[in-house]
C-alpha positions as CSV (number, residue, x, y, z in Angstrom):
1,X,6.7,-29.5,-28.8
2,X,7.5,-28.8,-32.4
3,X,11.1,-27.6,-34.3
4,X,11.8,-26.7,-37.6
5,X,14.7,-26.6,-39.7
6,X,15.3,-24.2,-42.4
7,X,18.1,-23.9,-45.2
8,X,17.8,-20.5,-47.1
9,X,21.1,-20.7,-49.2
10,X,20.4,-17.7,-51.0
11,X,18.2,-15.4,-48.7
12,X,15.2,-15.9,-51.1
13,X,12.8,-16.5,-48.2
14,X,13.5,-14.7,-45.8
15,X,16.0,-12.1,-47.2
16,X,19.0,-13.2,-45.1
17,X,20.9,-16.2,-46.3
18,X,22.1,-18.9,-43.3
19,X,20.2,-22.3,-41.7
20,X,17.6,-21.4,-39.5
21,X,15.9,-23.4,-36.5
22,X,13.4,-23.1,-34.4
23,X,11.9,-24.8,-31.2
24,X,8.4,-24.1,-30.1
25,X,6.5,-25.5,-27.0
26,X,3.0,-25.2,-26.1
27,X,0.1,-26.5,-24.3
28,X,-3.4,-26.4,-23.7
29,X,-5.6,-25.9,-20.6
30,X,-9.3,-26.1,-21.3
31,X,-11.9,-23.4,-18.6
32,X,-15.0,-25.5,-18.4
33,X,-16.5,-26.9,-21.8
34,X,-16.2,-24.0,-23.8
35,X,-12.8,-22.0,-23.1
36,X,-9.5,-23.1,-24.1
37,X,-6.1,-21.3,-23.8
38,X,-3.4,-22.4,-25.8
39,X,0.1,-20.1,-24.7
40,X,2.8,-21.3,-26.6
41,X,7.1,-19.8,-26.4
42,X,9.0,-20.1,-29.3
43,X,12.8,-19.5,-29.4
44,X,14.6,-19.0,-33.2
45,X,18.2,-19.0,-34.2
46,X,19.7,-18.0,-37.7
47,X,23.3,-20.1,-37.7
48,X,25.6,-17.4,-40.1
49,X,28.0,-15.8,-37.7
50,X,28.2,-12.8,-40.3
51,X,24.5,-12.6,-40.3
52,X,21.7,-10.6,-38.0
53,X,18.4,-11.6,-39.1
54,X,16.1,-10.6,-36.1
55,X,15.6,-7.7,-34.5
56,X,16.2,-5.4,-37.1
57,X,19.2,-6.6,-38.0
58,X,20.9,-6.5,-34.9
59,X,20.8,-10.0,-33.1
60,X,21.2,-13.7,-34.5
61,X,18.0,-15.3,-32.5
62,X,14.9,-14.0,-31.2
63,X,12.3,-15.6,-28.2
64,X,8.6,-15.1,-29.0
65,X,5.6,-15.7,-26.7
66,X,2.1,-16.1,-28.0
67,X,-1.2,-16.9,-26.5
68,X,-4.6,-18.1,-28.5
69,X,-8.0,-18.1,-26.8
70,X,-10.7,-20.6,-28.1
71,X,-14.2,-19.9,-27.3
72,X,-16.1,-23.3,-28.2
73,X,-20.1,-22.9,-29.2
């Protein structure tokens, strides 16, 4: 499990200014020796009431799943 915390004041990062955070949980199962899947579902929310940062500026948070595949030789 990992979260994040991020201030940007001015919109210099990320080009829309309000605290963002972010909570990410993954895990891994390992296939034998030499595969191992690592799916992981993140969830982010920018804080500004007056501000839409995802979804081309049309919601305030935005769920993303992800999936790497390891093939150890």
């Amino acid at each position: 499990m990992r979260n994040g915390l991020l201030d940007d004041i001015n919109g210099s990062r990320t080009g829309y200014a309000t605290l963002y955070t972010d909570h990410t949980i993954g895990w891994s199962h390992n296939f034998g020796k030499m595969i191992v899947i690592r799916p992981e579902v993140r969830y982010e929310q920018g804080w500004n009431k007056n501000v839409t940062a995802y979804d081309l500026g049309t919601k305030r948070n935005q769920i993303t799943a992800a999936t790497d595949l390891l093939v150890q030789f």
